[in-house]
ZATORMI-881325 format. One line per 10 residues: for each residue x, y, z of N, C-alpha, C. Coordinates in nm, 3 decimals, always signed. Layout:
! residues N
X,Y,Z,X,Y,Z,X,Y,Z | ... .
***
This chain:
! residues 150
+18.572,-6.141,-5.454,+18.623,-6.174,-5.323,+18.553,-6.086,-5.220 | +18.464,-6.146,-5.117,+18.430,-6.060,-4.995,+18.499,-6.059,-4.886 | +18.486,-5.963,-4.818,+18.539,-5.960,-4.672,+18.444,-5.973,-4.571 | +18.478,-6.011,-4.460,+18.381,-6.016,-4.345,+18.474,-5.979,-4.259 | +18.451,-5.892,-4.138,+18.484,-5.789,-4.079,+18.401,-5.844,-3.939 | +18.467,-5.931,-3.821,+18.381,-5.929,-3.699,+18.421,-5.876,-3.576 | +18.338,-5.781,-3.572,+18.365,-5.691,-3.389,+18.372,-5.791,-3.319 | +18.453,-5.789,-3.183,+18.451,-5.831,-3.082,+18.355,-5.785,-2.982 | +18.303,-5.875,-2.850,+18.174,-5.827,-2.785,+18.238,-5.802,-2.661 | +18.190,-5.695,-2.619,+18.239,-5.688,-2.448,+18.157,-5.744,-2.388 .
+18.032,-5.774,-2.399,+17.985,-5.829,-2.339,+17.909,-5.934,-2.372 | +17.919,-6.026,-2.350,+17.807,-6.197,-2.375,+17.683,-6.191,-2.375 | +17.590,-6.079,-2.276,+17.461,-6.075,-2.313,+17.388,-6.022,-2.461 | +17.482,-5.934,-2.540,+17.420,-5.850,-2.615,+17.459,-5.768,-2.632 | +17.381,-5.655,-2.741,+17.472,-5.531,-2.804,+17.469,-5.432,-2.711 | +17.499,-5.423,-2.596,+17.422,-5.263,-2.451,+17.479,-5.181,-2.514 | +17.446,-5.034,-2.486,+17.449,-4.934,-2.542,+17.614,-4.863,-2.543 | +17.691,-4.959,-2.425,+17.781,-4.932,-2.393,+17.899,-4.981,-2.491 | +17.864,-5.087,-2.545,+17.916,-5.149,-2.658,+17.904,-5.131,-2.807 | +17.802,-5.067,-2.802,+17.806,-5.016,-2.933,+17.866,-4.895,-2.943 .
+17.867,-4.809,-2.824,+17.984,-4.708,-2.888,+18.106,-4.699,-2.880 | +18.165,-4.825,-2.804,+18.271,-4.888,-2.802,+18.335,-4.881,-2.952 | +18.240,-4.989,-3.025,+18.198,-5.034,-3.121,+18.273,-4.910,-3.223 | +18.158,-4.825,-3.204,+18.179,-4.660,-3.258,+18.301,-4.656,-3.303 | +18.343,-4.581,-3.177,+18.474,-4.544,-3.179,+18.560,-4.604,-3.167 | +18.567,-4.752,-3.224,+18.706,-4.818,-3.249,+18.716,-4.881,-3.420 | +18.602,-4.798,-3.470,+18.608,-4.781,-3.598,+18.679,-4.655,-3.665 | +18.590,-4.551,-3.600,+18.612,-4.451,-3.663,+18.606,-4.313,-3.510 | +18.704,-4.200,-3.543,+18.722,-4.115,-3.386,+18.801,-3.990,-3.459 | +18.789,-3.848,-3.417,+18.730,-3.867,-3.273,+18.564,-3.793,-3.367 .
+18.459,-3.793,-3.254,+18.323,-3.771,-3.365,+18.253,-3.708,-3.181 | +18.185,-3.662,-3.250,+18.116,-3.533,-3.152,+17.993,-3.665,-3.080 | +17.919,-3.621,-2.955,+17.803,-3.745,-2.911,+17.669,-3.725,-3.006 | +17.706,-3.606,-3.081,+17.610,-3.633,-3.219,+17.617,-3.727,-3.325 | +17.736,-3.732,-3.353,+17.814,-3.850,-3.436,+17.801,-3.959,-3.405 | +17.846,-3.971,-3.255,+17.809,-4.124,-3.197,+17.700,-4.154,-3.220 | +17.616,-4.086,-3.153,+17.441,-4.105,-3.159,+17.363,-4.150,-3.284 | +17.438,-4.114,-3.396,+17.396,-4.123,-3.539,+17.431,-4.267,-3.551 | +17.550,-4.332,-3.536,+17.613,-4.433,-3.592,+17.533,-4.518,-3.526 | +17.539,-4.497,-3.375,+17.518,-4.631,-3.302,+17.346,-4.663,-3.280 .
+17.258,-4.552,-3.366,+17.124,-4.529,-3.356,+17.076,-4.629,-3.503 | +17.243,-4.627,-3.628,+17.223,-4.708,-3.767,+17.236,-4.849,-3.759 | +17.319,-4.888,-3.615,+17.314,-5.055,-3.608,+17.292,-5.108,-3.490 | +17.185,-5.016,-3.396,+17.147,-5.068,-3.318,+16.971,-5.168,-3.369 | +17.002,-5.262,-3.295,+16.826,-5.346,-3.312,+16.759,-5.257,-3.229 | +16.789,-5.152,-3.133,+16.704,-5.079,-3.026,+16.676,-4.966,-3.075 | +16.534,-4.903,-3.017,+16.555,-4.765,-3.077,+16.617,-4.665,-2.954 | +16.751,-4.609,-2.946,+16.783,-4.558,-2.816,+16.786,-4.402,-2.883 | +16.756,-4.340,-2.729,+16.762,-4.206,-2.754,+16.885,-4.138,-2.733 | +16.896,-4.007,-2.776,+17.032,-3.930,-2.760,+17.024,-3.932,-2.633 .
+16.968,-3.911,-2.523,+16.965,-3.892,-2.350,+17.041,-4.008,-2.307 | +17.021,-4.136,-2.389,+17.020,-4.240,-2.323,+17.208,-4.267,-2.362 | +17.196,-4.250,-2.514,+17.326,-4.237,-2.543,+17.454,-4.151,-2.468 | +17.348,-4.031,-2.468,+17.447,-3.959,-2.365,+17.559,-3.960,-2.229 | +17.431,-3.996,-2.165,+17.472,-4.066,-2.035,+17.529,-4.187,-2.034 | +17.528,-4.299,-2.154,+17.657,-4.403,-2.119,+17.792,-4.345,-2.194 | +17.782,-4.242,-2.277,+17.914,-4.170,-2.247,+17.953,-4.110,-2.179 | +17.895,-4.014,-2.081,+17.931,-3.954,-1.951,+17.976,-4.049,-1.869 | +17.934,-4.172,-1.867,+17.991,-4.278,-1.779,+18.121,-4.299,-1.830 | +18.133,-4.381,-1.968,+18.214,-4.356,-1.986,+18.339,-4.303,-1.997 .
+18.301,-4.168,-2.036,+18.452,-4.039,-1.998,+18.477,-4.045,-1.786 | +18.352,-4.066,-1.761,+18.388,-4.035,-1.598,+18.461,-4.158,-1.553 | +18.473,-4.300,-1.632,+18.543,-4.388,-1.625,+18.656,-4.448,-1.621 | +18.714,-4.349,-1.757,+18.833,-4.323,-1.792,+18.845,-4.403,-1.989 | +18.689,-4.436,-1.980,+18.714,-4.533,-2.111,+18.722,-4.464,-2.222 | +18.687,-4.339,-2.218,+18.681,-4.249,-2.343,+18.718,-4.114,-2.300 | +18.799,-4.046,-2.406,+18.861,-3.870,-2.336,+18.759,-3.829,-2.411 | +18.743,-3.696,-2.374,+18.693,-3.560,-2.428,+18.775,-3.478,-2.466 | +18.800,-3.376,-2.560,+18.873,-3.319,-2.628,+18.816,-3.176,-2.604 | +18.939,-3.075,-2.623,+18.883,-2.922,-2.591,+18.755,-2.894,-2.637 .
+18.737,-2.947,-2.774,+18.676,-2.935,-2.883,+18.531,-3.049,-2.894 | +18.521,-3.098,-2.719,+18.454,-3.204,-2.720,+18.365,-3.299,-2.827 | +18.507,-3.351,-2.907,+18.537,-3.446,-2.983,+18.527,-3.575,-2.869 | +18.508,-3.698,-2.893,+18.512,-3.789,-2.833,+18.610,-3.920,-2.878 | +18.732,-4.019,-2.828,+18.785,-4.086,-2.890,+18.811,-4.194,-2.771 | +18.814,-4.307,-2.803,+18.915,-4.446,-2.700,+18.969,-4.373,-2.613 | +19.026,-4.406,-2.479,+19.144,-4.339,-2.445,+19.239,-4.479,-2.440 | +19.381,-4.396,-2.491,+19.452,-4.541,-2.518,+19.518,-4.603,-2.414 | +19.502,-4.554,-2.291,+19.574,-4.597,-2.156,+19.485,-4.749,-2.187 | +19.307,-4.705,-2.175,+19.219,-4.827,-2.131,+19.287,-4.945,-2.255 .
+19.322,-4.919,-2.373,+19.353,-5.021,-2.463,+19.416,-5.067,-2.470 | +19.528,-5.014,-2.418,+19.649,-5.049,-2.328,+19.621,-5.156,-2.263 | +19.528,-5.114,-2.144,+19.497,-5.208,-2.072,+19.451,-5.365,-2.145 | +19.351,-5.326,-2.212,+19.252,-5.451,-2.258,+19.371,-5.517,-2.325 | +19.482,-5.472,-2.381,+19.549,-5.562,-2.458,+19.662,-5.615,-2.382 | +19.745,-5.572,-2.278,+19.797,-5.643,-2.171,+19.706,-5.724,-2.098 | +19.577,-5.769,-2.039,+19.499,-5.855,-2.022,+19.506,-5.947,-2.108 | +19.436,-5.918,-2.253,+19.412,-6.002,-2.334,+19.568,-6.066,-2.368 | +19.681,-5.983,-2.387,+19.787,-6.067,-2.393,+19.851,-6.212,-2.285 | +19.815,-6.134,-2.179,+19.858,-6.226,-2.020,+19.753,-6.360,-2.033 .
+19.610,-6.295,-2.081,+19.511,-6.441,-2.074,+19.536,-6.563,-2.192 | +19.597,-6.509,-2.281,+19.642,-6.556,-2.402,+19.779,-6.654,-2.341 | +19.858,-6.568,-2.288,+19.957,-6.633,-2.257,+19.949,-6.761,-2.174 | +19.848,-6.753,-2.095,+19.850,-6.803,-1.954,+19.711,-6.941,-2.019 | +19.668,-6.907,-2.107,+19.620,-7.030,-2.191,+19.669,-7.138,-2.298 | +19.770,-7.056,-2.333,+19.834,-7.078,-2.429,+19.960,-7.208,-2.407 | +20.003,-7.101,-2.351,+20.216,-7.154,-2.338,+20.199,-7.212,-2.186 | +20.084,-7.203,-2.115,+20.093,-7.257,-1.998,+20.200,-7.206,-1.866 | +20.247,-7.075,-1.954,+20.317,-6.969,-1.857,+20.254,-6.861,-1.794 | +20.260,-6.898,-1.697,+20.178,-6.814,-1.576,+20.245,-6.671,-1.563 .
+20.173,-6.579,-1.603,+20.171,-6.467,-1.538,+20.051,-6.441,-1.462 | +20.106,-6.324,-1.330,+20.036,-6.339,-1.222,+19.928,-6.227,-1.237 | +19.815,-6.241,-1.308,+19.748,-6.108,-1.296,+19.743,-5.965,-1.216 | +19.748,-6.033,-1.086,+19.787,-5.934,-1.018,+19.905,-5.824,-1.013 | +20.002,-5.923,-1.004,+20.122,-5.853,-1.051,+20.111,-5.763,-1.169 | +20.059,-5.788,-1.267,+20.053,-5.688,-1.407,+20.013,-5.527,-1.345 | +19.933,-5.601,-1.252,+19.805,-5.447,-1.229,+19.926,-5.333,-1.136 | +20.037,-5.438,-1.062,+20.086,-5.348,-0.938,+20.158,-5.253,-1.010 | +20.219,-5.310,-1.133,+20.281,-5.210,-1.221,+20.463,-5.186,-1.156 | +20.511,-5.291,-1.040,+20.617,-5.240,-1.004,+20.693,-5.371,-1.030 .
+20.694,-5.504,-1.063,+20.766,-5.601,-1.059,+20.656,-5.748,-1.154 | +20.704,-5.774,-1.233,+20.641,-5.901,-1.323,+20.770,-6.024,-1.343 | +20.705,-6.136,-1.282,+20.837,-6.205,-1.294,+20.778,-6.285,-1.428 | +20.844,-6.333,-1.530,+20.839,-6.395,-1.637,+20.916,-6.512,-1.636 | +20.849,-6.636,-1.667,+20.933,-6.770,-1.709,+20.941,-6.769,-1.798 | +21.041,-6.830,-1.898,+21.052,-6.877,-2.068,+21.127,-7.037,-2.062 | +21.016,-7.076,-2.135,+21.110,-7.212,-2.160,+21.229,-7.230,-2.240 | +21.265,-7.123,-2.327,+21.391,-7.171,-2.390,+21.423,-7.011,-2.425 | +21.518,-7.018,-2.484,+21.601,-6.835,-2.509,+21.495,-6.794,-2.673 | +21.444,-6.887,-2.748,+21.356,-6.835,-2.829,+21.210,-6.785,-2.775 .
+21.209,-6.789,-2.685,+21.070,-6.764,-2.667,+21.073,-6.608,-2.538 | +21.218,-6.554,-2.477,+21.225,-6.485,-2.448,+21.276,-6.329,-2.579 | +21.339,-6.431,-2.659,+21.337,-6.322,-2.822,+21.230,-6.294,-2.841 | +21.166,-6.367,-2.860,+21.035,-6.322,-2.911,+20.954,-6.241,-2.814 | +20.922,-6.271,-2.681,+20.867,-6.151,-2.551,+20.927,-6.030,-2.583 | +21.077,-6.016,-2.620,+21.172,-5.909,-2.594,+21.096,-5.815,-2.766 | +21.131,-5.910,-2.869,+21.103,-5.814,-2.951,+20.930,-5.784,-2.991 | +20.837,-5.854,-2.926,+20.723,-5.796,-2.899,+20.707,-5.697,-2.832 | +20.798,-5.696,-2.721,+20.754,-5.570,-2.633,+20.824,-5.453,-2.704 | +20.936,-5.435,-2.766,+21.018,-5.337,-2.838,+20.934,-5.306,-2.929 .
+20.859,-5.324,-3.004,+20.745,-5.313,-3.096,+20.615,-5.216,-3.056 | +20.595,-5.308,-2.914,+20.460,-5.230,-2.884,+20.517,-5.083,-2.825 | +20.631,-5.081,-2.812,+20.710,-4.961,-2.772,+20.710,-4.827,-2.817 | +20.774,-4.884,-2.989,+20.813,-4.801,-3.087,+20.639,-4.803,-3.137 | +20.563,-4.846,-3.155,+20.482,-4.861,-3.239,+20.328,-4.794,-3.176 | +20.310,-4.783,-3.017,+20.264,-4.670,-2.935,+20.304,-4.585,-2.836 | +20.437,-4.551,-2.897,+20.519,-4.443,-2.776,+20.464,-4.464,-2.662 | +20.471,-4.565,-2.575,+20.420,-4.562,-2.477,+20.539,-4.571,-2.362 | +20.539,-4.495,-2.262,+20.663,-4.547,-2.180,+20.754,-4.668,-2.183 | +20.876,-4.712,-2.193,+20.924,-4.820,-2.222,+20.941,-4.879,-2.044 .
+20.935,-4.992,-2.015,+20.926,-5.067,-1.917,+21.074,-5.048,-1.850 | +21.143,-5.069,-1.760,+21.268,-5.092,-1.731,+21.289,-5.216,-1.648 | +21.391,-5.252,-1.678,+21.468,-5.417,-1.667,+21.550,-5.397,-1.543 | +21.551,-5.417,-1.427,+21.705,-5.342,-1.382,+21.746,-5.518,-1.363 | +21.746,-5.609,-1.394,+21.759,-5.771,-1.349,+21.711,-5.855,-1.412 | +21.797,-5.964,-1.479,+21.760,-6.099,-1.589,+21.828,-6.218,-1.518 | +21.754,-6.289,-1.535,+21.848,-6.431,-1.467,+21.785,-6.509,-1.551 | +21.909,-6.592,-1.565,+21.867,-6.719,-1.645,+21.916,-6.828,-1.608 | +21.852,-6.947,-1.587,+21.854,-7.080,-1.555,+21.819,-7.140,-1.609 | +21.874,-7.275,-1.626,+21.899,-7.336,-1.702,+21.786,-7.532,-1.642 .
***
């Protein structure tokens, strides 16, 4: 029995340098920009240099896409994954179930209004979000108001 294992691309043109250490470090973290440099130097088609590597991690960390560690270790930072996965959830949704959430609104961070077509499909929002809760300690959202119509 084999496995096949496929990364996702950030970007549509190709592997940029920025993506492969994406790549990197959403395999394996946290790893020094020597580490990176090694990995992403074993499956790149390019031959890139450590300078070059360097500096799209400096972008990076100055971005917010990757922390630095006392010990300048390098890893994800999980706010940004956070992010990518509330996007990717809302675009999902909003393709999907044909329930509009308002992108914008996600970003303001102070009010998201949610439709559900039936009380199963707000169970299921409710105990997804209780999940992603418990499951990345991440601040829990607060409710102060539910209405339901019928």
């Amino acid at each position: 029995m084999s496995t096949q294992i496929n990364h996702f691309s950030l970007d549509f043109t190709g592997n940029t340098t920025r993506e492969l250490i994406i790549k990197v470090l959403s395999i394996e973290w946290p790893l020094s920009t020597k580490e990176i440099t090694s990995r992403v130097q074993k499956i790149s088609s390019k031959s890139l240099t450590y300078q070059a590597i360097h500096k799209t991690i400096t972008q990076l960390v100055n971005n917010g896409i990757i922390l630095k560690s006392p010990n300048k270790k390098l890893q994800l930072n999980m706010e940004w994954i956070i992010n990518i996965e509330k996007f990717g959830t809302t675009l999902h949704t909003n393709y999907t179930d044909k329930q509009k959430v308002d992108l914008k609104e996600l970003y303001k961070e102070t009010q998201v209004n949610l439709i559900f077509e039936n009380p199963l499909e707000l169970g299921v929002f409710l105990c997804n979000t209780f999940f992603i809760i418990l499951t990345q300690r991440i601040k829990p959202l607060l409710c102060t108001s539910l209405t339901i119509t019928h």
